[in-house]
C-alpha positions as CSV (number, residue, x, y, z in Angstrom):
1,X,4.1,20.5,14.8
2,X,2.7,17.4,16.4
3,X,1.4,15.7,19.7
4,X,2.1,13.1,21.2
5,X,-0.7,11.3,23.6
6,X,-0.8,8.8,26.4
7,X,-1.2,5.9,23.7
8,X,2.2,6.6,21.3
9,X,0.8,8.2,18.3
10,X,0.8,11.7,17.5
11,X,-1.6,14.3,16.2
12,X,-0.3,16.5,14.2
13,X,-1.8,20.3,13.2
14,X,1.0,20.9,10.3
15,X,1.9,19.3,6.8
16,X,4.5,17.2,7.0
17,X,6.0,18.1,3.4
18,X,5.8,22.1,3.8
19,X,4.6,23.1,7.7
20,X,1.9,24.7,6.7
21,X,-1.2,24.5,8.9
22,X,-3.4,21.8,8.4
23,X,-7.0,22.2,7.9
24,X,-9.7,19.6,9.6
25,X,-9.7,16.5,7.8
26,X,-12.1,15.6,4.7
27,X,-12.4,11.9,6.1
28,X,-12.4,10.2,9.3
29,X,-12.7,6.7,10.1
30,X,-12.6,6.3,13.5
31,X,-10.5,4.7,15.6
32,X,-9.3,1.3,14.1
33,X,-6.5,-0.9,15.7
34,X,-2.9,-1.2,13.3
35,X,-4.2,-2.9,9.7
36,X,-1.1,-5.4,10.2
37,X,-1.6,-6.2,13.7
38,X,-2.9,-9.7,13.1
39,X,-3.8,-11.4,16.4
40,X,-2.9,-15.0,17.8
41,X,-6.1,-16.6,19.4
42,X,-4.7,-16.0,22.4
43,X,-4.1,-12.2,22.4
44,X,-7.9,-11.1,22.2
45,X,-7.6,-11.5,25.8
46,X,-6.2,-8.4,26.1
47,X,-7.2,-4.9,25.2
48,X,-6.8,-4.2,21.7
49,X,-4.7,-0.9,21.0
50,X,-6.6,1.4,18.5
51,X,-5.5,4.4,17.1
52,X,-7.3,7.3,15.3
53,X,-7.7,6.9,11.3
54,X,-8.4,10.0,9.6
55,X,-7.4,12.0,6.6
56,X,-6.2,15.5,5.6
57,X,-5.3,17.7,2.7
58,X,-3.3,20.3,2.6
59,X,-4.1,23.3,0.5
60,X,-0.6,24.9,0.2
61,X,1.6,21.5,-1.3
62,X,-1.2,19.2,-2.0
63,X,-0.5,16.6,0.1
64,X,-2.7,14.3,1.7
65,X,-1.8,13.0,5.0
66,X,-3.3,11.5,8.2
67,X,-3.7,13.8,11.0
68,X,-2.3,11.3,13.5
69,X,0.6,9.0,13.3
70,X,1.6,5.4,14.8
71,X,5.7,5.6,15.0
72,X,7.6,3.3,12.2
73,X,9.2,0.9,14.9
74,X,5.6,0.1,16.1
75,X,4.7,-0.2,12.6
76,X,7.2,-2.3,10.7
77,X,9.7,-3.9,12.8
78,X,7.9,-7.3,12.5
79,X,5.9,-7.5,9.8
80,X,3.8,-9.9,8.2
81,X,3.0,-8.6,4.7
82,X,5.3,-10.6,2.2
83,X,5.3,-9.7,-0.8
84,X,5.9,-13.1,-3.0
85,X,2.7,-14.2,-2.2
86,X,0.8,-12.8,-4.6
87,X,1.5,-14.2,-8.3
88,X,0.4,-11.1,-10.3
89,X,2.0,-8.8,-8.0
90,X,5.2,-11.1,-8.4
91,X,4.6,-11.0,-12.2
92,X,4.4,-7.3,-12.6
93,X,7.7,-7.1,-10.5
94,X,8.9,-9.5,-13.3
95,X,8.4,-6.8,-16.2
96,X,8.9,-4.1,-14.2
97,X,12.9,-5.3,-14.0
98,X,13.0,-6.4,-17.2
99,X,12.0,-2.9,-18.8
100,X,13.8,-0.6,-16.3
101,X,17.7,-3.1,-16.7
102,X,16.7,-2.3,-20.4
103,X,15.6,1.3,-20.6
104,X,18.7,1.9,-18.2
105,X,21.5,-0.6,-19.8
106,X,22.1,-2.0,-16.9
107,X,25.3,-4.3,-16.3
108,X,27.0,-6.4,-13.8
109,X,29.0,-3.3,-12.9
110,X,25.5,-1.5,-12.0
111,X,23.9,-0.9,-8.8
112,X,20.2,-1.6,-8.2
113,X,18.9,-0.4,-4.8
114,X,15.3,-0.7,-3.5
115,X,14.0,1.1,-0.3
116,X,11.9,-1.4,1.8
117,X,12.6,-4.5,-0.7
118,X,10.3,-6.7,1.7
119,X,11.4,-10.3,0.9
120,X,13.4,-9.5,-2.3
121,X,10.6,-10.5,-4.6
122,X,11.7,-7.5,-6.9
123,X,15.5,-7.9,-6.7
124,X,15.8,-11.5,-7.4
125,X,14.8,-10.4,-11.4
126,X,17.7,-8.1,-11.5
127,X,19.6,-10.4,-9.5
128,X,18.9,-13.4,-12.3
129,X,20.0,-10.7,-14.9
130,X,23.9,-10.6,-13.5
131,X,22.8,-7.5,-11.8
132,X,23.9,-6.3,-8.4
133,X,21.6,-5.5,-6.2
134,X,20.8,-4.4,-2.1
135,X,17.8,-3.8,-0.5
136,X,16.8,-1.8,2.9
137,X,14.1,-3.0,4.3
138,X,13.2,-2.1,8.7
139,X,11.4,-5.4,9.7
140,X,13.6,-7.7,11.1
141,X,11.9,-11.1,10.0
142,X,11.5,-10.1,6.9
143,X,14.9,-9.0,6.1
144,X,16.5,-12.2,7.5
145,X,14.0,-13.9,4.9
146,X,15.4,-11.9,2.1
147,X,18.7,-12.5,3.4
148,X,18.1,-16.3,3.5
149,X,17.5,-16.2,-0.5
150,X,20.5,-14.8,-1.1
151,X,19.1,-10.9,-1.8
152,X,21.7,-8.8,0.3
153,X,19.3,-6.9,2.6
154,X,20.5,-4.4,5.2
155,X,18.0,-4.2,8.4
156,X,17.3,0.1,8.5
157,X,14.8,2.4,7.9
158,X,15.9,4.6,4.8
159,X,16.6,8.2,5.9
160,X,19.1,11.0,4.9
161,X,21.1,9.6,8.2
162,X,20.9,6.2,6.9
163,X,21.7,6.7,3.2
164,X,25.3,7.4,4.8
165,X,26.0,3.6,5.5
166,X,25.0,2.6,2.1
167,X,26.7,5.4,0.3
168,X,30.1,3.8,2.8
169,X,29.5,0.3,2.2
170,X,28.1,-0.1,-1.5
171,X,28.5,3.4,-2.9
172,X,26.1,5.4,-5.2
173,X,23.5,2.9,-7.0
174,X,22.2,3.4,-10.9
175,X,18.9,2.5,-10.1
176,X,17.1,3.5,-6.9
177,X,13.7,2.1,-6.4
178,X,10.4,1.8,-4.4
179,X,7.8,0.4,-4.4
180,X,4.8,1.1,-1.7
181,X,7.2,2.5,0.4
182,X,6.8,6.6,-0.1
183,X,3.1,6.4,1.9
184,X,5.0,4.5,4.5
185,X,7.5,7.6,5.4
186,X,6.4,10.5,7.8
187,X,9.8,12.1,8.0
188,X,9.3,12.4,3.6
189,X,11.7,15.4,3.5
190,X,14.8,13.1,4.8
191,X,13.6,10.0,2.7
192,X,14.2,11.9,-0.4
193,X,17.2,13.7,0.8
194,X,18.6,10.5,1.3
195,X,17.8,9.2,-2.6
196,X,19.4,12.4,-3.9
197,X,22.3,11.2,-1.5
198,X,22.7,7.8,-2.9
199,X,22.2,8.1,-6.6
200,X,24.8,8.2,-9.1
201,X,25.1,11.8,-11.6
202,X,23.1,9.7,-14.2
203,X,21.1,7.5,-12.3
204,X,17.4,7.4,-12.1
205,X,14.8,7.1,-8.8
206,X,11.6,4.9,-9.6
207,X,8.8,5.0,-6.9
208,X,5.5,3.5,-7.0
209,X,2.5,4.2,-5.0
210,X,-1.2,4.2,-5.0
211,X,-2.5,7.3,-7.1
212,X,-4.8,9.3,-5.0
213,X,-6.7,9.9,-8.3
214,X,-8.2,6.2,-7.9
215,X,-8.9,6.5,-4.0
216,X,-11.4,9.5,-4.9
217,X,-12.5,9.1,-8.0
218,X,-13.4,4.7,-7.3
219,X,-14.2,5.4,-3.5
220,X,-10.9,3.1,-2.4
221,X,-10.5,4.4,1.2
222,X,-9.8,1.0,2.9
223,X,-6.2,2.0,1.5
224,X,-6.1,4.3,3.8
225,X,-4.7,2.9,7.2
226,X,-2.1,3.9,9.9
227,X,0.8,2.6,7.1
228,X,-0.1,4.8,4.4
229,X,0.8,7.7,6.4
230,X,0.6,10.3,2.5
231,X,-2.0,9.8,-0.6
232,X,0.1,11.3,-3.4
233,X,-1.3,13.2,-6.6
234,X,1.8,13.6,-9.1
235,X,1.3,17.5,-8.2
236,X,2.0,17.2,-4.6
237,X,4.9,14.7,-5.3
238,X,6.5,17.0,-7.8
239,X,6.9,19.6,-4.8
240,X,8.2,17.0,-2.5
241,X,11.1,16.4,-5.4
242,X,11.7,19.6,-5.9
243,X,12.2,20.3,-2.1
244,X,14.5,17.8,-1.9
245,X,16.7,18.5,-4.9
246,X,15.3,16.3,-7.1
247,X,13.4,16.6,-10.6
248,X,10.8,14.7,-11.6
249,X,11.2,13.8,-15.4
250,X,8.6,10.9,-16.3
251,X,5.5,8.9,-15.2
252,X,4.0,5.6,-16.0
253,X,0.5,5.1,-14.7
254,X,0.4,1.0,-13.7
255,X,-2.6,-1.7,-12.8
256,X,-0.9,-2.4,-9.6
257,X,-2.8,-2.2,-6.4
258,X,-6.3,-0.6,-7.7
259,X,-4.4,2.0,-9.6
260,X,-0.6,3.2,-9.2
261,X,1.7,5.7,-10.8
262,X,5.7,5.3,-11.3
263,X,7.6,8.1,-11.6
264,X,11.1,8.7,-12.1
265,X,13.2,11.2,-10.1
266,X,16.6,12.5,-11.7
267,X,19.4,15.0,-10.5
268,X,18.0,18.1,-12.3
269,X,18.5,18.5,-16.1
270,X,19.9,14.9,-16.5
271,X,17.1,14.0,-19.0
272,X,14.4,16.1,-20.9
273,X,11.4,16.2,-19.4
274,X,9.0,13.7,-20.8
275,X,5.4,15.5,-21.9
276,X,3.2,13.2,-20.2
277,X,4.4,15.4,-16.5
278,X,2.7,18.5,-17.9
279,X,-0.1,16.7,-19.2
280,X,-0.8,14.7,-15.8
281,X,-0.1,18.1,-13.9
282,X,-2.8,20.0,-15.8
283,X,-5.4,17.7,-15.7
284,X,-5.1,17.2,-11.9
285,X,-5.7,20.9,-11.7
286,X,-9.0,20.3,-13.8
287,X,-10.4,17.6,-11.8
288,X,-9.9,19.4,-9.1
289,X,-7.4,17.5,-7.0
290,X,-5.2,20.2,-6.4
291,X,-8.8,22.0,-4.9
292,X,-9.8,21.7,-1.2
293,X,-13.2,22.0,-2.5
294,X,-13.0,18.4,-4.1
295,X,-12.4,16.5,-1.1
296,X,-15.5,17.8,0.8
297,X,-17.7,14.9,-0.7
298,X,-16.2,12.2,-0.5
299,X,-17.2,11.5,2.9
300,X,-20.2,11.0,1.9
301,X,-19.5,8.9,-0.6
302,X,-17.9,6.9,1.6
303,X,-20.8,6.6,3.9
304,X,-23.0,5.4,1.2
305,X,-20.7,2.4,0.4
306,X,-20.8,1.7,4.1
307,X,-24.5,1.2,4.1
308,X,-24.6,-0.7,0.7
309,X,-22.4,-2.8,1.5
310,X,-24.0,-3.7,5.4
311,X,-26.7,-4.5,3.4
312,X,-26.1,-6.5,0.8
313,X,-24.2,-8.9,3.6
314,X,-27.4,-8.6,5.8
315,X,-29.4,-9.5,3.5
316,X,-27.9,-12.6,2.0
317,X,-27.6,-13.8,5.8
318,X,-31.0,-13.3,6.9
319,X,-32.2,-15.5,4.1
320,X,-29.7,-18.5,5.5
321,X,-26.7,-18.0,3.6
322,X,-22.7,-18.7,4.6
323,X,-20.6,-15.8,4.6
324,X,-16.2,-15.7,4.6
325,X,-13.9,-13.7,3.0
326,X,-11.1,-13.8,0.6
327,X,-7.4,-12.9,1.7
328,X,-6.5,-10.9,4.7
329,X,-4.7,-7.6,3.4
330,X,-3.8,-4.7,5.4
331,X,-7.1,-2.6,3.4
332,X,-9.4,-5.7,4.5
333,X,-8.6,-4.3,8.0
334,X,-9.6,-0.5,7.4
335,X,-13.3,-2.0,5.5
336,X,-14.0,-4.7,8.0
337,X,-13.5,-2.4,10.9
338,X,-14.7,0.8,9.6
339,X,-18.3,-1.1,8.4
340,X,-18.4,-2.8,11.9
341,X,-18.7,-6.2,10.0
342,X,-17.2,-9.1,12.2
343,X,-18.0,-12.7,12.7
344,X,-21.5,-12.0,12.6
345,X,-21.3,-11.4,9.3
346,X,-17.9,-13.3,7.8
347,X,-17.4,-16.6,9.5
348,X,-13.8,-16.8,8.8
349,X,-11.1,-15.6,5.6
350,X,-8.4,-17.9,3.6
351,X,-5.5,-16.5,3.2
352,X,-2.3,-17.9,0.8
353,X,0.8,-17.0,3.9
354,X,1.4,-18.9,6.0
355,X,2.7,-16.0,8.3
356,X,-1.1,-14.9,8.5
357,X,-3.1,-18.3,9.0
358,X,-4.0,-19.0,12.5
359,X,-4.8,-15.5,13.0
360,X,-6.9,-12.9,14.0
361,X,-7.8,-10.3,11.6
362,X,-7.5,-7.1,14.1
363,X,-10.4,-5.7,15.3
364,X,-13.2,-8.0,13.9
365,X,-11.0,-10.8,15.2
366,X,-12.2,-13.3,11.6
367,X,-9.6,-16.3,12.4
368,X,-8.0,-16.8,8.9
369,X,-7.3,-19.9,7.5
370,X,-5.9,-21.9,4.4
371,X,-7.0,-21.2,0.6
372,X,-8.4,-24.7,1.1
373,X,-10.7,-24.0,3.6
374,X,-13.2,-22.2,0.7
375,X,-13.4,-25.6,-0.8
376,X,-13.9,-27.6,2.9
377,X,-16.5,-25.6,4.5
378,X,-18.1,-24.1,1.3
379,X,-19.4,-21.0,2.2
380,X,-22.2,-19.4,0.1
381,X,-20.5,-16.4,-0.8
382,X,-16.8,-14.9,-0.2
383,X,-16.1,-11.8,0.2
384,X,-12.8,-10.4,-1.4
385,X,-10.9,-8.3,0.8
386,X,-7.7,-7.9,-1.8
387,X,-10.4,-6.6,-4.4
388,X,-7.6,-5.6,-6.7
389,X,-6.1,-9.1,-7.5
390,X,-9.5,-10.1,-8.0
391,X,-8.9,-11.6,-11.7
392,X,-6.2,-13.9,-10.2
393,X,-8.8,-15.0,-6.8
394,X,-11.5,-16.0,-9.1
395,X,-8.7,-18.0,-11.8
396,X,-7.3,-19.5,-8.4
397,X,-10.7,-20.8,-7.1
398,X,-12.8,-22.5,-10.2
399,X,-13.6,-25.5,-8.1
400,X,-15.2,-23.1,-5.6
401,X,-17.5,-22.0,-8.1
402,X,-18.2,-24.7,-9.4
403,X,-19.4,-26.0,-6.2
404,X,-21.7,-22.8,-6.3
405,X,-19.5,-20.3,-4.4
406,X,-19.7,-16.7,-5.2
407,X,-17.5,-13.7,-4.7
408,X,-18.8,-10.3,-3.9
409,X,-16.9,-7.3,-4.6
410,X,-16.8,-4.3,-2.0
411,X,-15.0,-1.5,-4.2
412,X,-15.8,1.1,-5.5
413,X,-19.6,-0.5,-5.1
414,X,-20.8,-3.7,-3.4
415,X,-21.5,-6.8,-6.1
416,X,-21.9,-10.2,-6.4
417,X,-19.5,-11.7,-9.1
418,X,-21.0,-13.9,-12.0
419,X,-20.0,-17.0,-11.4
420,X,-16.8,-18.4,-13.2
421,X,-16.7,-15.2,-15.2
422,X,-15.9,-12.7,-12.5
423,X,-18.1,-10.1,-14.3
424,X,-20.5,-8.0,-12.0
């Protein structure tokens, strides 16, 4: 069940996945405007729309979920986050194609399909291999963009309603995948109806997402924003499969993004499954992240990093020093806003696309600008927002540090960078 108020979000009191009742949540961070909603100078002459950000779990499936949601169409019809700007994330998309064409034998006469392909930075590997491929992707500038490079991209949001036109136009695909996309999809229970839908007998599903292990255990919760609408264990996803017809038969646990998992989802008894399920399975129960009990402290923890991190920055500008930021990703938002830190603290952020310079970050309204602006203006310190690319920010920016720049660090604790070595 859920509520809609006056401002176009709704609350809802049930789990999306299995309708049970939802407890209060664990975290809750306020109310923050949309993470992607970057502002033209212009625009912070009007009201800001903020929504409530907070987090529940729920005790019968295991799923965590916000408590109150911003509709897709608000969300990701224009979008600004494009994926081809970062080179490590383009780099893992590299191998990533190159071992699943393999493991799969994949042809010319195969079918790649990936659920929000964003500006085909994954698909134009498989596409280079002889490989067809089509991606589905809601925002409409960034589809046209895909288009443009000549990755067939069909403007929808993926749903068991949806899965019809593909299934009419390009038939059942080999290879379904996705990556970042299963936080992004309230209405989970269709989504996944609608892989079973458009995968072949023999085909495989491969989704990757943020493992909910890593936002506990190394205090990420700046993932969490109105986007990531579900935190996935492998326990609560395995239930989600199963709902849907679907069995999941191996995992891959990946770098990406802080700490990911891939799994693969087959039609049931296609392949054995692998051992490493169990395994994962069992030691989630012992951790505790299939516990309600587990989640109660991580407020707190939370908190702490809050304060630690206020004053660290404080502190370096009391005693005269320059402040800005690095990048200006959709988690910068939820940290930056949830720590009240604005322009008080961060005179401004650099930021590699183009799509986001001239900006506003949303609520603490820090104008971005270009990468060369760290070298221009030569702040004291930088702050780096995308913390999990930090190995290719520091490779990028030797000259800043040369100059005497230094990066700090705001997850899983606040810490200034050695310089050149980006060691703690």
């Amino acid at each position: 069940m859920s509520i809609e108020s006056p401002t176009g979000h709704k609350a809802v009191t049930r789990c999306r996945g299995c309708s049970a009742v939802l407890p209060p949540p664990f975290l809750d961070l306020g109310r923050t405007p949309l993470a992607n909603s970057y502002l033209r100078p212009q625009d912070t002459q009007q009201k800001e729309e903020t929504f409530p950000l907070a987090t529940a779990y729920c005790p019968a499936c295991h799923l965590v979920q916000l408590t109150e949601t911003v509709s897709p169409e608000k969300l990701f019809s224009e979008y600004l986050y494009f994926s081809s700007f970062s080179d490590s994330f383009l780099e893992h998309s590299r191998r990533m194609a190159e071992d699943l064409s393999r493991q799969m034998g994949l042809d010319g006469k195969s079918l790649v399909l990936e659920i929000a392909s964003n500006d085909g930075y994954l698909l134009q590997y498989f596409k280079q291999m002889g490989i067809r491929v089509l991606g589905v992707d809601p925002a409409r500038n960034i589809a046209a963009e895909a288009n443009r490079r000549g990755i067939p991209t069909m403007c929808r949001f993926f749903s068991e309603d949806s899965a019809s036109e593909v299934l009419y136009k390009h038939g059942q695909a080999d290879l379904i995948l996705g990556n970042n996309v299963l936080a992004h999809v309230p209405t989970i229970n269709s989504f996944l109806r609608g892989v079973r839908l458009c995968l072949k007998s023999g085909g495989a599903a491969s989704f990757e997402f943020p493992y909910l292990r890593h936002l506990l255990e190394r205090i990420e919760f700046d993932t969490i924003y109105h986007e990531h609408v579900f935190y996935y264990s492998l326990s609560a996803l395995r239930i989600l499969a199963e709902r849907a017809g679907l069995e999941l038969w191996n995992v891959i646990p990946q770098p990406a993004h802080g700490g990911s998992l891939r799994v693969f989802l087959q039609h049931p008894g296609n392949r054995a499954i692998e051992p490493v399920v169990d395994e994962m399975l069992v030691s989630e129960a012992q951790q505790g992240f299939t516990n309600a009990a587990s989640y109660g402290t991580f407020g707190q923890r939370v908190v702490r990093l809050r304060e630690e991190l206020l004053e660290l920055l404080r502190k370096l500008k009391s005693t005269g020093h320059r402040i800005a930021g690095y990048g200006a990703p959709a988690k910068g938002s939820t940290l930056l806003n949830y720590c009240g830190i604005g322009t008080d603290l961060i005179e401004f952020t650099v930021d590699r696309s183009p799509h986001k310079q001239g900006r506003l970050l949303p609520g603490s309204h820090i104008p971005i600008k270009p990468p060369e602006a760290l070298l221009r203006e030569q702040p004291d310190f930088a702050v780096i927002l995308p913390w999990n690319i930090t190995a290719e920010i520091v490779s990028q920016q030797l000259a800043y540090q040369q100059r005497g720049g230094r990066f700090i660090v705001p997850i899983p604790r606040p810490r200034i960078l050695e310089a050149m070595t980006g060691q703690a």
